[in-house]
C-alpha positions in Angstrom: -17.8 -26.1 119.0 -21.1 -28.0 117.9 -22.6 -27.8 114.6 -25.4 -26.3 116.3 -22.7 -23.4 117.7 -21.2 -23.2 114.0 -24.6 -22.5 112.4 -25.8 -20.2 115.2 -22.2 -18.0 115.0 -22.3 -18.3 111.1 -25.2 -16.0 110.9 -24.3 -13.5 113.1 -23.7 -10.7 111.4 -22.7 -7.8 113.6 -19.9 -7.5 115.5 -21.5 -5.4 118.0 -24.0 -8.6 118.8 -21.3 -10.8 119.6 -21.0 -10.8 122.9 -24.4 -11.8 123.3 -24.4 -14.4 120.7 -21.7 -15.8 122.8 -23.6 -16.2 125.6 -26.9 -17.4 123.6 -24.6 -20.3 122.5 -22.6 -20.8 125.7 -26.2 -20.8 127.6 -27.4 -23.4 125.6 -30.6 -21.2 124.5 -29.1 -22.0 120.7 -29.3 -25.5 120.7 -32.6 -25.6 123.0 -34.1 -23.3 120.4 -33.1 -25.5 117.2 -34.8 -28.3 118.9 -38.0 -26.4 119.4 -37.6 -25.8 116.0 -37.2 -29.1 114.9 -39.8 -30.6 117.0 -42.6 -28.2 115.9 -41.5 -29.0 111.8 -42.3 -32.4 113.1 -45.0 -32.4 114.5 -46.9 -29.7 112.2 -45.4 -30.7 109.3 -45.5 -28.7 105.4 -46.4 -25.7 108.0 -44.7 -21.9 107.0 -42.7 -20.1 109.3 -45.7 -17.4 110.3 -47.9 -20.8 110.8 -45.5 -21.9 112.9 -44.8 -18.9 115.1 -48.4 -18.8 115.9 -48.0 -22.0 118.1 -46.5 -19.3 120.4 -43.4 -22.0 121.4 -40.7 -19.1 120.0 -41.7 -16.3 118.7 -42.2 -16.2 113.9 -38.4 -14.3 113.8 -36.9 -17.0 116.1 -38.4 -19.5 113.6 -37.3 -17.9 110.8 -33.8 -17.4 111.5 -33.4 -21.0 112.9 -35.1 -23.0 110.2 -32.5 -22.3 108.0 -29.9 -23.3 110.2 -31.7 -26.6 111.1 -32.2 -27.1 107.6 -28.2 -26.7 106.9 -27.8 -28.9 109.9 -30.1 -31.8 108.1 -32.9 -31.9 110.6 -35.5 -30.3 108.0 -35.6 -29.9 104.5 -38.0 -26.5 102.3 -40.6 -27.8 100.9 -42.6 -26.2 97.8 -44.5 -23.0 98.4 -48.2 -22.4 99.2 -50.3 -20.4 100.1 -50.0 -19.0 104.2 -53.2 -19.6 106.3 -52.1 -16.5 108.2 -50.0 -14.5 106.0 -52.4 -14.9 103.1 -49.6 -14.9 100.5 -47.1 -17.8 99.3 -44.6 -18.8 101.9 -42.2 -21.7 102.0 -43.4 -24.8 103.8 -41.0 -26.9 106.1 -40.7 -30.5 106.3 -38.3 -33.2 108.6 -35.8 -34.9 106.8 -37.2 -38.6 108.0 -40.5 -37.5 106.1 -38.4 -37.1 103.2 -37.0 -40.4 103.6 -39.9 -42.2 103.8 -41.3 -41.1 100.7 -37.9 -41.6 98.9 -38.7 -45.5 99.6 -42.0 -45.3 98.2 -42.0 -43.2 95.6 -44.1 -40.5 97.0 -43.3 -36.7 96.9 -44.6 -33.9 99.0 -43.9 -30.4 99.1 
């Protein structure tokens, strides 16, 4: 099983789901759905979930139950709250890691 499988499965939290989290996983719509993920953090980067579920790629509840799991996987890191252009409230933001390494070299911070 991928890491990908692991954190998808992890948060499944009813057993009356599974069977179809099995075949979200087996399908490969788990992992093609991280990577969405992960693509849209980088290229709309310090975005919040509701920001980027306007995109219209996946849906705001598919981004915000896979950011988490592609932030325990290492792709993308929270960033510091702000203010939502949508939601009109503080939200988290979402960052990719290789952002976060490039400012560790210079000294710079965002978030």
């Amino acid at each position: 099983m991928s890491k990908i499988d692991e954190l998808v499965e992890r948060d499944a939290g009813l057993e009356t789901s599974k069977e179809a989290l099995e075949e979200f996983v087996r399908s490969g719509a788990a992992a093609r759905q991280m990577r969405v993920v992960i693509e849209l953090v980088m290229e709309h980067e310090g975005w919040t979930s509701l920001e980027l579920g306007a995109l219209g790629r996946l849906d705001r509840y598919q981004i915000a139950r896979t950011l988490p799991q592609a932030e325990r996987a290492g792709a993308i890191r929270r960033g510091d709250p702000r203010m939502c252009r949508i939601g009109n409230r503080r939200a988290l933001t979402w960052w990719p890691v290789r952002e976060q390494l490039r400012l560790d070299l210079d000294g710079g911070r965002h978030g």
